[in-house]
C-alpha positions as a Markdown table, in Angstrom:
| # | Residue | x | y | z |
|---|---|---|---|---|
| 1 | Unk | 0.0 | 0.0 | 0.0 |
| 2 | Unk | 2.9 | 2.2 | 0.7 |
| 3 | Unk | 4.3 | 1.5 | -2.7 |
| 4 | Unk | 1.1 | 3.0 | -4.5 |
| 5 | Unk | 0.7 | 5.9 | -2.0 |
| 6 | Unk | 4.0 | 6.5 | -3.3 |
| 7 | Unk | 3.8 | 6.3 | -7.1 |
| 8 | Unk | 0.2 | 8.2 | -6.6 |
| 9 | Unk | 2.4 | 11.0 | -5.1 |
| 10 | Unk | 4.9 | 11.1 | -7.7 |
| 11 | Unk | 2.4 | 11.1 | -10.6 |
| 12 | Unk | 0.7 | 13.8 | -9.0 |
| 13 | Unk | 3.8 | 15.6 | -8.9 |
| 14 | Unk | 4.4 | 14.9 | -12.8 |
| 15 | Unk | 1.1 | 16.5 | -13.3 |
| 16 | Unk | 2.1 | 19.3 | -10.7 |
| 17 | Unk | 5.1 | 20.2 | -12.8 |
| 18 | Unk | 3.7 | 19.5 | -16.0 |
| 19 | Unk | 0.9 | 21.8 | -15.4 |
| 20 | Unk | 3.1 | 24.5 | -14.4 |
| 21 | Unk | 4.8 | 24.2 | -17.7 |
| 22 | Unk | 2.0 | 24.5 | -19.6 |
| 23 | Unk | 0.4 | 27.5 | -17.8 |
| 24 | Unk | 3.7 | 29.3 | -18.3 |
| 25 | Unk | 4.1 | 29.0 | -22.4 |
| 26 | Unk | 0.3 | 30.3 | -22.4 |
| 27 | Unk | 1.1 | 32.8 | -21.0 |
| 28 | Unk | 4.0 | 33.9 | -22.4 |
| 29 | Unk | 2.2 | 33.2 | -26.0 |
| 30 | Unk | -0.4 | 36.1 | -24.8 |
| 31 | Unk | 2.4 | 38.3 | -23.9 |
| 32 | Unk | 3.9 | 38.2 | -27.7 |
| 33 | Unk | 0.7 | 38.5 | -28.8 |
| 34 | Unk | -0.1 | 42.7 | -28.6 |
| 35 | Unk | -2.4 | 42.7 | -31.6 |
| 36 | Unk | 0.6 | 44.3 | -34.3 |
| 37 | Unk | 1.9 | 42.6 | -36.7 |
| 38 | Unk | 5.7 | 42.5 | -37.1 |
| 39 | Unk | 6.6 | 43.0 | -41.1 |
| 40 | Unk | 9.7 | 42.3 | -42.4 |
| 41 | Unk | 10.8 | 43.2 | -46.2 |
| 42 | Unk | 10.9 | 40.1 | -48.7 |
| 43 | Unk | 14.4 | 38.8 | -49.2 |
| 44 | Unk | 14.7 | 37.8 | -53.0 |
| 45 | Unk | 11.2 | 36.9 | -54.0 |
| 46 | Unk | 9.2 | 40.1 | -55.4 |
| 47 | Unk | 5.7 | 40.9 | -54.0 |
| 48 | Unk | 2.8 | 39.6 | -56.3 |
| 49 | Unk | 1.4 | 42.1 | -57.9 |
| 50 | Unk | -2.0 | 41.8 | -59.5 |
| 51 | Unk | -2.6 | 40.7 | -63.0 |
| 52 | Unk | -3.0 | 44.2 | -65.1 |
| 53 | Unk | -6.1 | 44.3 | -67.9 |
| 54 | Unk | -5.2 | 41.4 | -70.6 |
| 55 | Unk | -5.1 | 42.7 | -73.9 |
| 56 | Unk | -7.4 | 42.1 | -76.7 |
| 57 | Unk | -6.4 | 39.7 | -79.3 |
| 58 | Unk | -4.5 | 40.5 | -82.4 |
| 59 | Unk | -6.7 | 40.0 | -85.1 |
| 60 | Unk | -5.4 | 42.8 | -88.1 |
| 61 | Unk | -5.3 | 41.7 | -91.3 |
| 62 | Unk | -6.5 | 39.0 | -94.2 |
| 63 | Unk | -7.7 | 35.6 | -92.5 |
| 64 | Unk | -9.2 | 32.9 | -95.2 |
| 65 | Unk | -10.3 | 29.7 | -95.2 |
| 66 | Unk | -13.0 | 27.5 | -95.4 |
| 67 | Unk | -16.4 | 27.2 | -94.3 |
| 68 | Unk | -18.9 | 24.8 | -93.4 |
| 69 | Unk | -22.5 | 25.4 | -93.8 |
| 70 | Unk | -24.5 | 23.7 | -92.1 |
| 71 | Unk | -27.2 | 23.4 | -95.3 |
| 72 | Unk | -24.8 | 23.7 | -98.0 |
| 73 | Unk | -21.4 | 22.1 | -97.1 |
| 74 | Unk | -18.1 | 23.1 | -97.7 |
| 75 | Unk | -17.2 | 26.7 | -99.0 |
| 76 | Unk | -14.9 | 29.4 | -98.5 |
| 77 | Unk | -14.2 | 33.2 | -97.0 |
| 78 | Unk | -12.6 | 35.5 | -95.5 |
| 79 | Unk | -12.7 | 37.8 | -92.7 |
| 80 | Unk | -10.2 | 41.4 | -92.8 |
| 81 | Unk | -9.7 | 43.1 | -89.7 |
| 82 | Unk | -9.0 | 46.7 | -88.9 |
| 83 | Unk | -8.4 | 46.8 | -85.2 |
| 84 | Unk | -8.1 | 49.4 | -82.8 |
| 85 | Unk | -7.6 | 47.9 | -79.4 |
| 86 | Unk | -10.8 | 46.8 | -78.9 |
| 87 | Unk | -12.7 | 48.1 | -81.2 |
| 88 | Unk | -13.1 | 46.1 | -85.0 |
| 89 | Unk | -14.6 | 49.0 | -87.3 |
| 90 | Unk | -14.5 | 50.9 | -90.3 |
| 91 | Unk | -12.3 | 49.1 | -92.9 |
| 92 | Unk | -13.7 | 45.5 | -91.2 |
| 93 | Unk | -15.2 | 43.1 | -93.6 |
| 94 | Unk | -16.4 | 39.5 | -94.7 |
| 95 | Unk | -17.3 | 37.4 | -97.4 |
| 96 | Unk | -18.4 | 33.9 | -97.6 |
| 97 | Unk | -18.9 | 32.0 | -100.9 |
| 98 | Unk | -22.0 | 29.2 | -100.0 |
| 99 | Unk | -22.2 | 26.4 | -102.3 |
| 100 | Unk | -25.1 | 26.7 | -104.6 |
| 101 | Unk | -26.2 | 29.9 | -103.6 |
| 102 | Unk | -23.0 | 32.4 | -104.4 |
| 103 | Unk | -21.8 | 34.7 | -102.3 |
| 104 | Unk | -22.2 | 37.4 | -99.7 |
| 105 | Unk | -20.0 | 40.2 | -98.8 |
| 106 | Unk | -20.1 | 42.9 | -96.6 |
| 107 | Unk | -18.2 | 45.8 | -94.2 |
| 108 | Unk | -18.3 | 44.6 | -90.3 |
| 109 | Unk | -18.1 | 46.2 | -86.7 |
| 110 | Unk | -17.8 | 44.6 | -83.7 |
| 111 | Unk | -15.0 | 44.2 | -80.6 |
| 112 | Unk | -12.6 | 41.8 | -79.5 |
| 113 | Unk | -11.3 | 40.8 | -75.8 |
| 114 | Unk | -8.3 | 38.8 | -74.7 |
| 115 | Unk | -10.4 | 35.3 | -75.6 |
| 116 | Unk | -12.4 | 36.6 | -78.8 |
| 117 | Unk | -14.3 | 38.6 | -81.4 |
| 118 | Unk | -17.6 | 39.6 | -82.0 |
| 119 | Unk | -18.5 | 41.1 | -85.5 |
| 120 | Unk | -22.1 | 41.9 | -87.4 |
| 121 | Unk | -23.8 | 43.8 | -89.9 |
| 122 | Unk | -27.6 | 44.5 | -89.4 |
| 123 | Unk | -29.3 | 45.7 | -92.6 |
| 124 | Unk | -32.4 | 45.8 | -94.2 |
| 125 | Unk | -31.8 | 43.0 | -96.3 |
| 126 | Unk | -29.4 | 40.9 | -94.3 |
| 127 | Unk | -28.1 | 40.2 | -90.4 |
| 128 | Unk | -24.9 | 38.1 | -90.3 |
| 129 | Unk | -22.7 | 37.9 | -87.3 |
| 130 | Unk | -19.8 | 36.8 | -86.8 |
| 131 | Unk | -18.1 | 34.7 | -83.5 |
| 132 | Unk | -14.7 | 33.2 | -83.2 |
| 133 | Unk | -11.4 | 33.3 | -81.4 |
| 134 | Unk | -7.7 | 31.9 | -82.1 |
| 135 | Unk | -7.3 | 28.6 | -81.9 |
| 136 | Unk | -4.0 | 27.1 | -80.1 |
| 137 | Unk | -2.7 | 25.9 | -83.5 |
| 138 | Unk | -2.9 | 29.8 | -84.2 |
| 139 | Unk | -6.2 | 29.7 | -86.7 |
| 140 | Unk | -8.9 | 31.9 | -86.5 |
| 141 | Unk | -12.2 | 29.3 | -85.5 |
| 142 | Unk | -15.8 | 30.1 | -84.7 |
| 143 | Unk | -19.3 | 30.4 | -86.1 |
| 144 | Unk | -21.2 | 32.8 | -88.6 |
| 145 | Unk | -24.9 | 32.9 | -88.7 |
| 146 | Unk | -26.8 | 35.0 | -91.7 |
| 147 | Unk | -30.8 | 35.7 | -91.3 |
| 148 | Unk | -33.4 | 34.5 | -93.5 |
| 149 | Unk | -33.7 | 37.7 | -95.4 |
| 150 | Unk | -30.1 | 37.4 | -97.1 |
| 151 | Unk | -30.3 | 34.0 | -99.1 |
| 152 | Unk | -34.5 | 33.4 | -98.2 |
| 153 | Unk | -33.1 | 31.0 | -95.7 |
| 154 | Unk | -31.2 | 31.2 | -92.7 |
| 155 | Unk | -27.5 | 30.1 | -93.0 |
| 156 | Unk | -25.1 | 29.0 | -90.7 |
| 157 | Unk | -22.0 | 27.4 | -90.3 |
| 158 | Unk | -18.6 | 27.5 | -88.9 |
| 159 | Unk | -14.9 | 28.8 | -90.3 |
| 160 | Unk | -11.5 | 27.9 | -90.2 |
| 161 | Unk | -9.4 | 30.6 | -91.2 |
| 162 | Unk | -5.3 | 31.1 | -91.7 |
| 163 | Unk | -3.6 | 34.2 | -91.3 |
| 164 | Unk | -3.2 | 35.4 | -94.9 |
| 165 | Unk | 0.1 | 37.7 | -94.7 |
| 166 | Unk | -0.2 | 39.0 | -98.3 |
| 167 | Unk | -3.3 | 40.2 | -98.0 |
| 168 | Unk | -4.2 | 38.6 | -101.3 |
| 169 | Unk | -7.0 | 36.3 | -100.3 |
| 170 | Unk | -9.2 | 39.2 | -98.9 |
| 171 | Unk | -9.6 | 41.6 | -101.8 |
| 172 | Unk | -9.6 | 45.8 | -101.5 |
């Protein structure tokens, strides 16, 4: 009985001592703690900074290619771009040769972002609108859509268009 009075002792020591411990870091913990913050400057890594406004994509020039309509099958076009940041205006046109039904040309506003382009003409006798972007194998991709009133039937279809650096697929 002695021997467990004895090892009852000691463990309540342990705790004693242990308990001490414990109360001590706590408090010291609270005393560091004063609500600032302590800052030091980077050493060798730059501050993030955020992302600035992603520019629009590139799109000047004379892309052609061909088309698939959805009605009429395989064809060909262009699209010729005069950009101004944003902004796809005056000098900005389109022509698409549809099998079996000839072809349709145009001039062509719209905008373009970091991702892609918008482009349309709305007329008495025609709506067609334009929608694409660059591909990663660099081509110009996306839809077109013309209203009934241009060919009596509503045509759409989709494009695949190669930078033209000449110029000479996309005539003045």
């Amino acid at each position: 009985m002695k021997r467990i009075g004895s090892l009852l002792m000691a463990s309540g020591a342990a705790g004693l001592i242990l308990s001490a411990f414990v109360a001590a870091s706590s408090t010291t913990a609270v005393a560091q703690d004063d609500g600032s913050w302590n800052l030091s400057p980077s050493t060798g890594e730059a501050a993030t900074q955020p992302d600035s406004k992603t520019p629009p994509l590139v799109l000047s020039g004379c892309w052609s290619g061909t088309i698939d309509d959805t009605k009429n099958g395989a064809g060909t076009g262009f699209l010729f771009f005069v950009q101004e940041g944003t902004k796809l205006g005056a000098g900005t046109g389109a022509e698409l040769d549809i099998p079996s039904l000839g072809s349709a040309s145009g001039p062509l506003k719209g905008k373009a972002n970091s991702q892609n382009f918008e482009l349309g003409f709305h007329g008495k006798s025609c709506n067609i609108s334009f929608h694409g972007k660059i591909s990663n194998s660099g081509d110009l991709t996306g839809m077109y859509h013309l209203s009934k009133k241009c060919f009596g039937q509503v045509l759409k279809g989709t494009f695949d268009y190669t930078f033209d650096v000449t110029n000479a697929s996309c005539p003045e």
